[in-house]
C-alpha positions as CSV (number, residue, x, y, z in Angstrom):
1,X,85.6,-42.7,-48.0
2,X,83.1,-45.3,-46.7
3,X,80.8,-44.4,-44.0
4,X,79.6,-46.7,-42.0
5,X,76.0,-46.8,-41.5
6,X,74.5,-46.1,-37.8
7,X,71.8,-48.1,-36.7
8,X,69.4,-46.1,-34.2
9,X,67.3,-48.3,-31.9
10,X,64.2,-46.8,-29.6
11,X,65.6,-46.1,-26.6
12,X,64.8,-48.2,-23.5
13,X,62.1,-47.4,-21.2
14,X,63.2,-47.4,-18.0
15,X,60.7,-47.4,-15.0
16,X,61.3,-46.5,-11.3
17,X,61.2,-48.8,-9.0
18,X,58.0,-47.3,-7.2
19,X,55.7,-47.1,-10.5
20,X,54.0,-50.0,-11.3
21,X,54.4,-51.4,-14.7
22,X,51.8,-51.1,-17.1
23,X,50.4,-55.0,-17.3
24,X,51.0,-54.9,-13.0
25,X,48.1,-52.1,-12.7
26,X,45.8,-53.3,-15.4
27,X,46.0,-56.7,-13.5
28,X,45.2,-54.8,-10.2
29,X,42.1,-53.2,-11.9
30,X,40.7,-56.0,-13.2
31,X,40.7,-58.0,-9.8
32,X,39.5,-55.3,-8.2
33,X,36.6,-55.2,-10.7
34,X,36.4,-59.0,-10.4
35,X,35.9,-58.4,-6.3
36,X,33.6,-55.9,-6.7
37,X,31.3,-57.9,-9.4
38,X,32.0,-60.6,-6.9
39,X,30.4,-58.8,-3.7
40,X,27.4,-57.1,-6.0
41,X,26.9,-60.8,-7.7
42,X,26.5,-61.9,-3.8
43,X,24.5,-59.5,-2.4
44,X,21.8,-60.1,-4.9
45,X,22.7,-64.0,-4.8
46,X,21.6,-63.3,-1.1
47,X,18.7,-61.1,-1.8
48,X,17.2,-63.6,-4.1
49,X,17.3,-66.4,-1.5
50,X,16.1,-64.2,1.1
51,X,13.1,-63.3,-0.8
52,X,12.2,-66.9,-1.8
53,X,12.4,-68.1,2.2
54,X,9.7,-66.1,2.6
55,X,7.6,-68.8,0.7
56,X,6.3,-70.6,3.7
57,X,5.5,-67.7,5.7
58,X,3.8,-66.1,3.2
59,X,1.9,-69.2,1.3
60,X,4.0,-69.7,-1.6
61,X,4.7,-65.9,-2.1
62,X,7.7,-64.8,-2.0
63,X,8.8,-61.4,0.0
64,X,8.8,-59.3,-3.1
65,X,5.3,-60.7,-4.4
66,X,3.6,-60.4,-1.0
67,X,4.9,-56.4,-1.2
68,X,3.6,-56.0,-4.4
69,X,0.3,-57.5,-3.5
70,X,0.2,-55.3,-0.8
71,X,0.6,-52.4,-2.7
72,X,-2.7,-53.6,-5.0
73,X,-4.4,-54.4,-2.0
74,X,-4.1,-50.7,-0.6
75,X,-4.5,-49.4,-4.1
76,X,-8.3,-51.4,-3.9
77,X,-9.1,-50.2,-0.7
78,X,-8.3,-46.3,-1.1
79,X,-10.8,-47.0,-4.4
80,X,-13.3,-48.7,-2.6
81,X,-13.2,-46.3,0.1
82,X,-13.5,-43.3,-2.5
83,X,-16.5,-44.8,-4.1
84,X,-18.4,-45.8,-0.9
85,X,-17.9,-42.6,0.9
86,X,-20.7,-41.2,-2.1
87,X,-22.3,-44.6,-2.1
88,X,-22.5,-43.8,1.7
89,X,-23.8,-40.5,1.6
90,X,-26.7,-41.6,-0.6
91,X,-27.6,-44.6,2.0
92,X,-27.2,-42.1,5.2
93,X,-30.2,-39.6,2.8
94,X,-32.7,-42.6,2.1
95,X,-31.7,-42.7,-1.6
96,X,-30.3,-45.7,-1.8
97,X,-30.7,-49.1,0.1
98,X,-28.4,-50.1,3.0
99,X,-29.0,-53.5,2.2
100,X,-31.3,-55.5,-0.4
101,X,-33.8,-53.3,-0.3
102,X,-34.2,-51.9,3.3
103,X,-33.7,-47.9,3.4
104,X,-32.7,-46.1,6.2
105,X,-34.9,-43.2,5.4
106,X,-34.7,-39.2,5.6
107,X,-36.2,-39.7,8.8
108,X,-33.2,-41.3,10.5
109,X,-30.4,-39.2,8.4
110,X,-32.3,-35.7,9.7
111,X,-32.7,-37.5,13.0
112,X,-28.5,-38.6,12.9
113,X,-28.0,-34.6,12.0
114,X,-30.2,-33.8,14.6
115,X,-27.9,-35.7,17.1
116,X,-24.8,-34.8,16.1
117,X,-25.8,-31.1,16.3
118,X,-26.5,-31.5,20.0
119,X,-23.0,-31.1,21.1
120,X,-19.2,-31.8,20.6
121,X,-19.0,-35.3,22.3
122,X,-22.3,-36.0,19.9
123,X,-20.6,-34.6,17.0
124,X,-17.3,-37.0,18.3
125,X,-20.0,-39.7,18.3
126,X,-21.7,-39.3,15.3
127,X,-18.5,-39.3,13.2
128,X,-17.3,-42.8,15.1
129,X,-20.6,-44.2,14.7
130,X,-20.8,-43.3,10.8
131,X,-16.7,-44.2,10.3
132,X,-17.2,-47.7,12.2
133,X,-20.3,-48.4,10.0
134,X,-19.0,-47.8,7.0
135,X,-15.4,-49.9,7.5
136,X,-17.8,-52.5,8.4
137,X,-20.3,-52.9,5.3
138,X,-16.6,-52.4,3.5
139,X,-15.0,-55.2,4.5
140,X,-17.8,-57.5,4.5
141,X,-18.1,-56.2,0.4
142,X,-14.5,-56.7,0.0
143,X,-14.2,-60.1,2.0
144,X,-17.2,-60.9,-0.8
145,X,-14.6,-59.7,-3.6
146,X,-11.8,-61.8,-2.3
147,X,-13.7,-64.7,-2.3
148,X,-15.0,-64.9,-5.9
149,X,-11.5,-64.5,-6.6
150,X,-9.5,-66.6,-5.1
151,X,-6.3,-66.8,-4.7
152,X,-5.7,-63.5,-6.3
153,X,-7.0,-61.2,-3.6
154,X,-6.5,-61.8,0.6
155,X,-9.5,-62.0,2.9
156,X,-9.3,-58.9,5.6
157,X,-9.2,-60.3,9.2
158,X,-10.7,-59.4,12.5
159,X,-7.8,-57.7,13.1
160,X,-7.7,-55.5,10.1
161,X,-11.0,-54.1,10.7
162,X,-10.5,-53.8,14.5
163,X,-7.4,-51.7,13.5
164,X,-9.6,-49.5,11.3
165,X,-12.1,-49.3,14.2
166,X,-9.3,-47.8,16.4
167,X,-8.4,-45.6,14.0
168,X,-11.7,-44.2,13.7
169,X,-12.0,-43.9,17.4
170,X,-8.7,-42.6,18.1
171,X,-9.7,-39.7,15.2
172,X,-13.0,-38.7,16.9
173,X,-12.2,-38.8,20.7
174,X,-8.7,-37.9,21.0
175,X,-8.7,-34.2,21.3
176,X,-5.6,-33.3,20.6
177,X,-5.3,-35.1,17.0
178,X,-8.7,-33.6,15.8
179,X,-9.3,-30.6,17.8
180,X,-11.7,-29.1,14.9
181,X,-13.4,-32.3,14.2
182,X,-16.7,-31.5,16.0
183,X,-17.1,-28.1,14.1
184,X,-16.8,-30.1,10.5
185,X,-19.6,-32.8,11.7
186,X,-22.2,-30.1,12.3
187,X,-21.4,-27.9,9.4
188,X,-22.0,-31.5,7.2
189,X,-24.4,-32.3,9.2
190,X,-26.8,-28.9,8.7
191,X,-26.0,-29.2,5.3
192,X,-26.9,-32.7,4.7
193,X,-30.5,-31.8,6.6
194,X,-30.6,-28.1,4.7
195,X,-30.3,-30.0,1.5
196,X,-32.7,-32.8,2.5
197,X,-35.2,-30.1,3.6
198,X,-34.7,-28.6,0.6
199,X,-35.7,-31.4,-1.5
200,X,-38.9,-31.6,0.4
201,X,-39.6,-28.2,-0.5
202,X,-39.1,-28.7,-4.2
203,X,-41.6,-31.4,-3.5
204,X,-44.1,-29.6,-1.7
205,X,-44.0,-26.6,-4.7
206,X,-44.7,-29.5,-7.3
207,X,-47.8,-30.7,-5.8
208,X,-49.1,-26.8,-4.8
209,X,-48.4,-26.5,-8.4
210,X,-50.7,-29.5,-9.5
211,X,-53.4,-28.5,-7.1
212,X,-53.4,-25.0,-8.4
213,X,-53.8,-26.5,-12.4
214,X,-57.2,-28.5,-11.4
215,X,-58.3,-24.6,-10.5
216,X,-61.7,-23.5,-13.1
217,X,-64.0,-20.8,-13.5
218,X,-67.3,-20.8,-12.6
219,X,-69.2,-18.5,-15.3
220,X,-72.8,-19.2,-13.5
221,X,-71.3,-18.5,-9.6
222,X,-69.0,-16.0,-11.7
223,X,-66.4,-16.8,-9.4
224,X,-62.3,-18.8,-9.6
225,X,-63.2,-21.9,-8.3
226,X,-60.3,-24.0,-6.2
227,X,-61.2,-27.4,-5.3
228,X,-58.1,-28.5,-3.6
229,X,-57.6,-24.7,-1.9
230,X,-57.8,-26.7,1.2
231,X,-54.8,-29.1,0.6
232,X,-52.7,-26.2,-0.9
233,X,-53.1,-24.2,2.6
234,X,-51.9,-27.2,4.4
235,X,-49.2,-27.4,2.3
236,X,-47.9,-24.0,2.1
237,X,-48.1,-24.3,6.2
238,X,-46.1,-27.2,5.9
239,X,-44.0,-25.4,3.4
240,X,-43.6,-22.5,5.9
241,X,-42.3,-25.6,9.1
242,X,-39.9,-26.9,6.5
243,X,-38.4,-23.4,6.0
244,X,-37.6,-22.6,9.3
245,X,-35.4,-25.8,9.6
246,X,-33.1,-24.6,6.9
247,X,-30.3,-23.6,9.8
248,X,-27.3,-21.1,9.0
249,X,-24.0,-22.4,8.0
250,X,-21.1,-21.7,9.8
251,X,-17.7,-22.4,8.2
252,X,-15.9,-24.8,10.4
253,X,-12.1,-23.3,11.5
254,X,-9.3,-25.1,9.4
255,X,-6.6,-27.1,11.3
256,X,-3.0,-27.1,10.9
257,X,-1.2,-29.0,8.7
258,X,-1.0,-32.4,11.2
259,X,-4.7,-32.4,11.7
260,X,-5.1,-32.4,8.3
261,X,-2.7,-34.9,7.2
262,X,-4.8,-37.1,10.3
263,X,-7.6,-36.4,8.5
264,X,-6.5,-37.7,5.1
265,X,-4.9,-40.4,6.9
266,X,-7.7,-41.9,8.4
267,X,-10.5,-40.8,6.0
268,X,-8.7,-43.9,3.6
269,X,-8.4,-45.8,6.8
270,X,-10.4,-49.1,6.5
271,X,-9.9,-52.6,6.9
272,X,-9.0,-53.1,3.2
273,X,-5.8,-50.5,3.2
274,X,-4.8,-52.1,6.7
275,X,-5.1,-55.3,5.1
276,X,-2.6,-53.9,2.1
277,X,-0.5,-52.3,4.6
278,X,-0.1,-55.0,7.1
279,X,1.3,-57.4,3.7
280,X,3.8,-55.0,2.7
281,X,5.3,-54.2,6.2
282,X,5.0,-57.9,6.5
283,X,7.0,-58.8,3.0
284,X,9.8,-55.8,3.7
285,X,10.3,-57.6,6.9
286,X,10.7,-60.7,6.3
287,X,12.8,-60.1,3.3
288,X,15.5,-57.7,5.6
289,X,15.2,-60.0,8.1
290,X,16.0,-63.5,5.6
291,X,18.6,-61.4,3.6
292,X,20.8,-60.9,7.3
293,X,20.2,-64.7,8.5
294,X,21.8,-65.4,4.6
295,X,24.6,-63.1,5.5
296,X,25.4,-64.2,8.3
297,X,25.6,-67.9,6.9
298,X,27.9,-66.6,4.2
299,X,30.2,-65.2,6.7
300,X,30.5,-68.3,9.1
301,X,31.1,-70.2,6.1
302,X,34.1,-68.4,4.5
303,X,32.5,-66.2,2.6
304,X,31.6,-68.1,-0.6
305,X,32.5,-65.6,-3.0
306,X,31.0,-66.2,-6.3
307,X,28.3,-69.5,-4.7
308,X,25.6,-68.7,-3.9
309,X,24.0,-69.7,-0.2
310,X,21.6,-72.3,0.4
311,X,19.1,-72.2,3.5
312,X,17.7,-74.5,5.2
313,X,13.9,-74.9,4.9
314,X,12.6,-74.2,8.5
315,X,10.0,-75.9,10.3
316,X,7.2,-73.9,11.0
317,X,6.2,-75.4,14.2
318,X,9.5,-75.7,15.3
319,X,11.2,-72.6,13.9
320,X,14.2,-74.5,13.8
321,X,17.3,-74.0,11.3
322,X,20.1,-76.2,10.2
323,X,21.3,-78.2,7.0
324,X,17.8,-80.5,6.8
325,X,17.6,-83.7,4.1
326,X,14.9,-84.3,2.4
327,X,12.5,-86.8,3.3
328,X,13.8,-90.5,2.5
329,X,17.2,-89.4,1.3
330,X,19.8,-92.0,2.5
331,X,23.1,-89.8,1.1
332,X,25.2,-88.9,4.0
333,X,25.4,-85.0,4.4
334,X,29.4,-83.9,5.1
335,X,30.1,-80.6,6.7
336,X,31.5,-79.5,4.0
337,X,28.2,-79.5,1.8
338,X,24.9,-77.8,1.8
339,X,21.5,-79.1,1.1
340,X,19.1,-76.5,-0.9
341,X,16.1,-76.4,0.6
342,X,13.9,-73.8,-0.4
343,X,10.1,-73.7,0.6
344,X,7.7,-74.7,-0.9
345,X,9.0,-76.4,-4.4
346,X,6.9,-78.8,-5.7
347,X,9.9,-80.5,-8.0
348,X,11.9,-82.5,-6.3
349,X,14.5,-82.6,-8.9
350,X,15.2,-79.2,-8.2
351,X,15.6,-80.1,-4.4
352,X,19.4,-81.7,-5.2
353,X,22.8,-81.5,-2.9
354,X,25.2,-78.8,-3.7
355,X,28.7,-78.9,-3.4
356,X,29.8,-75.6,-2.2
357,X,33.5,-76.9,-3.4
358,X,31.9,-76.9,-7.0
359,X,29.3,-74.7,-7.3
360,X,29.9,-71.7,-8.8
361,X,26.2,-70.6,-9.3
C-alpha cells in the first residue's frame, strides 16, 4: 500500500492590518535618522557661517577665534596682575624703581601709610589711589607687550582702562560693596610701615654694632676707650623714636561671602582682563547673533535642508544686507541663486556663485 508523501510548507505569516510591515518601519527609521542628520548637519552648516561673518567685525577673526583670544588675553592679565601686585609692593617700599631708575622712597610709602591711617574716607582714598596707579603702569607695560607682538596680542583702549578705573572706584567708595574695606587698608598699611621700621632698626643695630668693634683698651689711662660712644648714643635714641612707631595690629573684621567674591573680583580687575573680557562677550555675540540672521535666511528660503546658507558680505558703513556680486562680475544673479560672500577672503576663486538647486554642500 503506497503512501503518498506529504509535503509541509512554512506557514504564512500573516500581519494585521494595523502593524507595519517589517521593510515599512525600517524605512520609517532611517528617514527619520536622515532628518535628524539633516537638521544637526544644518545647524552646524549655520554655525560655521555664522562664525566666519564675524571676519569683518572682528579683523579677519572669526567669532570663535576672537573668544579664544579673549580667553588668552584674560589668562595674561590675571598673570600680570599677580606678578605686579609683589612687583608693586616693592616699588610703594623704595626697593625697587617705579620707573628707569627713579624710586619713590620709604619716605613717601610711610608717609602713604601715614595717610591712609588718618581715617576711613583716607583709607577709601588710599586704596583708589594705589588700584588706579597700578592699572595704569599695567596697561601701559602691556600696551608695550602687544606691540612687539603684533598681531598676536590686542592693544587695551581708553576704554578698557577707564573700566578698570571704575571698578576700582566703585570698590573703594561704594559702602555697601566693601563695607570692611577701610579696616584691611590700615591693618596693611601699619604693617607695611611696622615692617619698614623694622628694617631700619636692623639697620641701626648693624652700625651700633660696628661702632662698638672700633672700641680698645687703654692700658696707660687703664680705662675701655669708645671713640664713636657719641654716635652710638645718638643712635640708640634714634633706635628708641623708631620703636615707638611700631603700632599694634588689629585684625581687620571678615566680610561675607559677596564682599569677598567683590574683592577677588576686582583685585584681577585691570585694563588687560577687561580687554580679554570685552573680546569674548564681543565674539559670543556676534556669533549668536550671525547664527539667528543665518536662520532666519534658511527659513524664508524653504529651508535648504542638506545646503548650506550663503550670506551676504555686509557693508560696514552701510550695514546693509542682501545677495551682493562681486566687484566687476557681469553674470546676472536670478532669485533663485545665492552669491557666497564671506568676509574677508583673499581668493577670489573661492568667492564663486552657488546654485542652491545643486548644491548639496
Amino acid at each position: 500500500m503506497q503512501h503518498k508523501e506529504q509535503s509541509f510548507s512554512p506557514p504564512k505569516e500573516s500581519w494585521s492590518s494595523g502593524a507595519p510591515k517589517p521593510e515599512t518601519a525600517q524605512s520609517r527609521e532611517k528617514s527619520s535618522l536622515k532628518k535628524l542628520g539633516d537638521v544637526v548637519g544644518d545647524v552646524l552648516r549655520d554655525v560655521s557661517t555664522a562664525n566666519q561673518m564675524a571676519a569683518d567685525k572682528f579683523d579677519g577673526d572669526s567669532a570663535l577665534m576672537r573668544t579664544a583670544r579673549g580667553f588668552v588675553t584674560t589668562g595674561i592679565g590675571v598673570g600680570l596682575e599677580k606678578s605686579m601686585n609683589f612687583v608693586w609692593d616693592k616699588v610703594w617700599q623704595g626697593d625697587i624703581p617705579f620707573y628707569d631708575k627713579s624710586k619713590f622712597g620709604t619716605g613717601m610709602a610711610e608717609a602713604m601709610n601715614r595717610f591712609a591711617q588718618k581715617s576711613d574716607f583716607n583709607a577709601r582714598m588710599y586704596h583708589l589711589m594705589k588700584e588706579g596707579t597700578q592699572d595704569l603702569s599695567l596697561a601701559i607695560f602691556y600696551n608695550f607687550l602687544a606691540f612687539r607682538s603684533q598681531p598676536l596680542l590686542p592693544k587695551a583702549e581708553p576704554k578698557h582702562l577707564l573700566t578698570a578705573l571704575t571698578a576700582d572706584a566703585m570698590e573703594a567708595f561704594v559702602k555697601p560693596i566693601s563695607p570692611n574695606l577701610p579696616g584691611k587698608v590700615q591693618f596693611d598699611a601699619q604693617r607695611g610701615t611696622n615692617a619698614i621700621v623694622t628694617e631700619q632698626i636692623e639697620a641701626l643695630d648693624d652700625k651700633m654694632a660696628q661702632f662698638a668693634s672700633r672700641s680698645y683698651y687703654d692700658r696707660v689711662k687703664d680705662v675701655q676707650v669708645s671713640p664713636m660712644s657719641d654716635q652710638i648714643e645718638k643712635l640708640k635714641e634714634r633706635k628708641k623714636a623708631l620703636q615707638g612707631r611700631i603700632g599694634e595690629l588689629h585684625v581687620p573684621e571678615e566680610g561675607g561671602n559677596l564682599e569677598k567674591f567683590i574683592h577677588k573680583f576686582v583685585d584681577i580687575s585691570n585694563p588687560v582682563t577687561v580687554l580679554g573680557i570685552d573680546m569674548i562677550s564681543g565674539g559670543l555675540a556676534t556669533l549668536i547673533r550671525n547664527f539667528k540672521e543665518v536662520r532666519k535666511v534658511r527659513k524664508e528660503k524653504g529651508g535648504l535642508e542638506g545646503k548650506k546658507v550663503f550670506m551676504p558680505k555686509k557693508e560696514n558703513w552701510k550695514d546693509r544686507g542682501g545677495d551682493r556680486k562681486p566687484y566687476n562680475e557681469k553674470r546676472d544673479y536670478s532669485k533663485d541663486k545665492v552669491y557666497v560672500g564671506k568676509s574677508n577672503w583673499k581668493d577670489k576663486k573661492i568667492q564663486e556663485e552657488y546654485d542652491l538647486k545643486v548644491d548639496d554642500t
